[in-house]
C-alpha positions as CSV (number, residue, x, y, z in Angstrom):
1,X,-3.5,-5.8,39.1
2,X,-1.6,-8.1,36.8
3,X,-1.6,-11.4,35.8
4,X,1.4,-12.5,38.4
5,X,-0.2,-10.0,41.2
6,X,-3.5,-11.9,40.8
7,X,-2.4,-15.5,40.4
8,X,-0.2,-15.2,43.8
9,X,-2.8,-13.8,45.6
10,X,-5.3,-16.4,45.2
11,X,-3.1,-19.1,45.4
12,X,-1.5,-17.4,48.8
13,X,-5.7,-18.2,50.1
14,X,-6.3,-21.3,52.5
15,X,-8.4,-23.1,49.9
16,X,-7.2,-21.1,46.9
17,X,-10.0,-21.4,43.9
18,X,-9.6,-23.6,41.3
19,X,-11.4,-21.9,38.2
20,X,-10.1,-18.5,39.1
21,X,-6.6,-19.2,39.3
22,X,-6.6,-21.3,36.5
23,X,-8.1,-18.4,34.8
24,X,-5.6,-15.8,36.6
25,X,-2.9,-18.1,35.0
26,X,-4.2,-17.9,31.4
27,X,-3.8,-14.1,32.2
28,X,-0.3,-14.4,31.9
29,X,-0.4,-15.3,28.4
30,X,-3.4,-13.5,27.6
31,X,-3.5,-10.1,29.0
32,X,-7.0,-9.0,28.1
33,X,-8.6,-12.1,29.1
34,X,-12.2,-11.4,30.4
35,X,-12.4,-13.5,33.9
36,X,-16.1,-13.0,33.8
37,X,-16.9,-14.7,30.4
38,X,-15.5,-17.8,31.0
39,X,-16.6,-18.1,34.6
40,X,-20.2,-17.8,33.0
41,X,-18.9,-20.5,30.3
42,X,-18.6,-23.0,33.3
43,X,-21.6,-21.9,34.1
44,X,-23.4,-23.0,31.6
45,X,-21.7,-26.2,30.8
46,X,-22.8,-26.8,34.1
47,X,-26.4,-26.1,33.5
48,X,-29.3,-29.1,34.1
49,X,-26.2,-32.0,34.6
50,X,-27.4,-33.6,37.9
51,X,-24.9,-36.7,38.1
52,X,-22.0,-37.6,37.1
53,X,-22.7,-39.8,34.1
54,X,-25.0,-36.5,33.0
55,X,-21.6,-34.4,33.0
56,X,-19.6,-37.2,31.0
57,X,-22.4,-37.0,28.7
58,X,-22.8,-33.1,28.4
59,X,-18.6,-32.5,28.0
60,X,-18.1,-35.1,26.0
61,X,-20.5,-36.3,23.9
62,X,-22.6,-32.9,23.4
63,X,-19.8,-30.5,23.7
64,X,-17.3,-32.9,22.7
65,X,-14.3,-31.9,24.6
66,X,-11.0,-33.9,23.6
67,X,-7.5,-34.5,24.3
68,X,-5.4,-32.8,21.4
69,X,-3.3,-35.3,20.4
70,X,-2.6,-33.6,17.3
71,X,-0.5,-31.2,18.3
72,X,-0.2,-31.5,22.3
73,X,2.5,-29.4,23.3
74,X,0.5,-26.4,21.7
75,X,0.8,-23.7,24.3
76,X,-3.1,-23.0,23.5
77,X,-3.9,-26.8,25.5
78,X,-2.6,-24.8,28.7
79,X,-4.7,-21.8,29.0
80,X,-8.4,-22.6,30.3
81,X,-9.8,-20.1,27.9
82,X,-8.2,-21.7,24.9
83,X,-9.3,-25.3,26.0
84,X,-12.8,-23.9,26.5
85,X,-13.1,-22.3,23.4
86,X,-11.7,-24.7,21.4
87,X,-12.8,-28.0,23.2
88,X,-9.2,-29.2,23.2
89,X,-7.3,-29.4,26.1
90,X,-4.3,-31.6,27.5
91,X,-5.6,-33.9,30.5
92,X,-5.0,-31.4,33.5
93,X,-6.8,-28.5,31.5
94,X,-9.3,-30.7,30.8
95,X,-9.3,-31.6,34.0
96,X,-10.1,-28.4,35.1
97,X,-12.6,-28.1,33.1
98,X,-14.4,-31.5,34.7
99,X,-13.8,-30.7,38.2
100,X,-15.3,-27.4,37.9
101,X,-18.5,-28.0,36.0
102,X,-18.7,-30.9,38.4
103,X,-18.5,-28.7,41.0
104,X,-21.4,-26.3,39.9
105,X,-23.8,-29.3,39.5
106,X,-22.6,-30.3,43.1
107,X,-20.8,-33.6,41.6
108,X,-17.4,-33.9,43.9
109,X,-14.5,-34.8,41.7
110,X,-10.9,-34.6,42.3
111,X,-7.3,-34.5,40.3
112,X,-5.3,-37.1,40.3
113,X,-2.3,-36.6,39.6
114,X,-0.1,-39.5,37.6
115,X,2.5,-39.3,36.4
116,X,2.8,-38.8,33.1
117,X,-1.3,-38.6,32.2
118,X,-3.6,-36.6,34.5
119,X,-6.7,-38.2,35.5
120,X,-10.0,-37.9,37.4
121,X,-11.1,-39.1,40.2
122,X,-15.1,-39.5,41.6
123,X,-15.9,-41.6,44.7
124,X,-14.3,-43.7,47.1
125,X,-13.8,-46.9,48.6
126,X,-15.8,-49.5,46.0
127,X,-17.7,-46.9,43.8
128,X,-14.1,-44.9,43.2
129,X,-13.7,-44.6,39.4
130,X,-11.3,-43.0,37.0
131,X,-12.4,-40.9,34.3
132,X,-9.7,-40.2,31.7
133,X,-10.7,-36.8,30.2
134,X,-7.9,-37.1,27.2
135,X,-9.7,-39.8,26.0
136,X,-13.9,-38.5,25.8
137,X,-14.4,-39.2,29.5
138,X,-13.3,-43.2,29.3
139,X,-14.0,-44.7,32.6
140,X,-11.0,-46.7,34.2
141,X,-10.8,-48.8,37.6
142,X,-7.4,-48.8,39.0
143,X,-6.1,-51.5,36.7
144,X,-7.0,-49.7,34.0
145,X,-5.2,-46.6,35.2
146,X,-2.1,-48.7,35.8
147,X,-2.3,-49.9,32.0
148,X,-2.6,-46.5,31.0
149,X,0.2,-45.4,32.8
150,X,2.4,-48.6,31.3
151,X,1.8,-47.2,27.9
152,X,3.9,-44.0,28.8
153,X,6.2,-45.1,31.2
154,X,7.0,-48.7,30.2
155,X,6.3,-52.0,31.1
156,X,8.5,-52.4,33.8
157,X,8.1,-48.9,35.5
158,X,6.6,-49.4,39.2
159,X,3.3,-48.8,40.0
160,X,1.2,-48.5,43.2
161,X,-2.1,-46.8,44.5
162,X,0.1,-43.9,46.1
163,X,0.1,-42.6,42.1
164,X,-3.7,-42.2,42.4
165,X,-4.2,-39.8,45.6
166,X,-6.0,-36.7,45.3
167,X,-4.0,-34.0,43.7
168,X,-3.9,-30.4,45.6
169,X,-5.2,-27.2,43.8
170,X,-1.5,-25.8,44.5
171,X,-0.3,-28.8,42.8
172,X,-2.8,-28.7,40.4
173,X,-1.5,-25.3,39.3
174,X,2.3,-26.4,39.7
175,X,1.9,-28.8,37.0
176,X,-0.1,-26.9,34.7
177,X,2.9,-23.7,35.0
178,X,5.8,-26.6,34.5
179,X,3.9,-27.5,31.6
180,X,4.2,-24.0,30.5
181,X,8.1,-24.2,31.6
182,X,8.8,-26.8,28.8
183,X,7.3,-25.4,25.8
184,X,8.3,-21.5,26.2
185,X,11.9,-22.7,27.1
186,X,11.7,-25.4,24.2
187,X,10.4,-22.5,21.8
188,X,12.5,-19.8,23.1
189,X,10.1,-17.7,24.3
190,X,11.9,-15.7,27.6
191,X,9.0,-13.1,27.9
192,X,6.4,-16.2,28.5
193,X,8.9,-17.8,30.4
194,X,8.9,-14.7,32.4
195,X,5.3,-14.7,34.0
196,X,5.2,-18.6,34.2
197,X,8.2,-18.8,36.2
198,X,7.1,-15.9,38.0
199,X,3.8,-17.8,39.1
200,X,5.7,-20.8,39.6
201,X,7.6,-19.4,42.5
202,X,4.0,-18.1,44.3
203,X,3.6,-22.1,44.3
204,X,5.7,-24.6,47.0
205,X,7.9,-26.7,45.8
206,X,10.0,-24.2,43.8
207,X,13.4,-23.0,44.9
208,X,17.0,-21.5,43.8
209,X,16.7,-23.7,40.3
210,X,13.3,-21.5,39.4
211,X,15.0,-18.6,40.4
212,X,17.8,-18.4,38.6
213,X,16.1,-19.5,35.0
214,X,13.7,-16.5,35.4
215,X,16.8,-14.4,36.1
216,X,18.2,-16.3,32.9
217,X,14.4,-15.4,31.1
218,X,14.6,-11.4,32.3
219,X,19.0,-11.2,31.0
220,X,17.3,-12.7,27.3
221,X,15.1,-9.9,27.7
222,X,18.1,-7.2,28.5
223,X,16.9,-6.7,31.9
224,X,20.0,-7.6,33.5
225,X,19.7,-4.8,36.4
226,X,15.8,-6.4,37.5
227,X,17.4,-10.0,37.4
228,X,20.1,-8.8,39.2
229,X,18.0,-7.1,42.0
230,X,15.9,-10.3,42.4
231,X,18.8,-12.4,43.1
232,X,20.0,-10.0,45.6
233,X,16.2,-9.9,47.4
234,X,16.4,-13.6,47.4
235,X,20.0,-13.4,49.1
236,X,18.8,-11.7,51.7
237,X,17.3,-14.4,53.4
238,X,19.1,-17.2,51.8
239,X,21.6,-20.1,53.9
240,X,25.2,-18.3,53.4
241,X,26.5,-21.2,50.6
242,X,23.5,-20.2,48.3
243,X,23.6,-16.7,49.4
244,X,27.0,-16.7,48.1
245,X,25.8,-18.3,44.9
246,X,22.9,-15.7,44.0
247,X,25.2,-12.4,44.7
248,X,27.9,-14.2,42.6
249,X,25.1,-14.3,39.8
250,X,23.5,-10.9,40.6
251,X,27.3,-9.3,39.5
252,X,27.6,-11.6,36.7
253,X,24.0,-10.0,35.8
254,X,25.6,-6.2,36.5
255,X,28.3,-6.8,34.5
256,X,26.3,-6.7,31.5
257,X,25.5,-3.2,32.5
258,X,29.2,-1.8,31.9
């Protein structure tokens, strides 16, 4: 099965798994990635940590895990095996990473997803805390967070607690693919492009917009006839104004064949 085969049939689960489709992503990028050597990598970071202070402890200060600040938009910050072999990682891979040791040592933690810098979350009501995994597991309260998220969105951009919910796994997975979007596109890269759109349209919340770059990705590739074909599947069951739309495309696409 393939990387895209794999990735939309987990995520297509009820509670779709957070580690393995994190990992099924990666396969896009890295074909001959072993699923069963990084699953035992979680494993063991997971070993002996009974709380949560224990895990902050084991990732960051023992394993030292950290937010590659250096050179961020590194595709390598993306792809769970890379951030676990490496120990660098962009907040919602390191994320990742958190949640799921946390969740082998039966510590409950969830994404939270705000904008702009990924965080954390453990507990509720008065023993909720933050933990910023960019920055070596720094603890925040909700103030903190809000300062945080004033130092990338300015001082004037509006803030409330709705930016601190739980984050889905589907969502999860969204972001870390749009991620993805931005530097293949940025770099000009339409075969990565490919499979991360791909993914991205397994995943709600993508539409006509996603479509139509991956046929954009497949015509930089010279497959004008698959791009084509893909439009016309999506027309099938399209409303009639964008059905109009896609077959328009899918002939521009043909056209290319003459």
């Amino acid at each position: 099965m393939d990387a895209v085969a794999r990735f939309t049939e987990l995520v297509s689960a009820r509670e779709p798994p957070l580690d393995r489709a994190a990992l099924a992503l990666a396969a896009g990028g890295l074909p001959r990635l072993d699923e069963t050597r990084w699953l035992r990598e979680l494993d063991r970071l997971a070993e002996g940590v009974t709380s949560r202070d224990a895990l902050l402890e084991r990732l960051f200060v023992q394993e030292r895990f950290t937010g590659n600040a250096a050179d961020y938009y590194d595709p390598r910050n993306s792809l769970l095996p890379h951030v676990l072999g490496r120990k660098l990682g962009i907040p919602i891979t390191l994320a990742v990473v958190c949640i799921e040791v946390g969740r082998r040592a039966g510590i409950t933690l969830h994404g939270v997803g705000m904008p702009g810098h990924f965080l954390v979350g453990a507990g509720s009501g008065d023993d909720a805390v933050l933990v910023d995994v960019f920055d070596r597991g720094r603890l925040l309260d909700a103030a903190g967070a809000e300062a945080r998220f004033r130092e990338i969105a300015g001082p004037d951009a509006p803030f409330g607690p709705q930016l601190l919910t739980p984050t889905s796994t589907r969502a999860i997975l969204a972001r870390m693919l749009e991620n993805l979007r931005g530097i293949y596109r940025a770099r000009r890269r339409p075969g990565d492009l490919e499979w991360v759109l791909r993914m991205r349209l397994a995943l709600p919340g993508a539409g006509p917009a996603e479509l139509v770059e991956l046929v954009g990705a497949l015509g930089d590739q010279a497959q004008w006839h698959e791009g084509a074909a893909l439009l016309e599947r999506h027309a099938s069951s399209a409303e009639p104004q964008l059905q109009e739309h896609l077959l328009t495309l899918a002939k521009v696409q043909r056209a290319h064949l003459n």
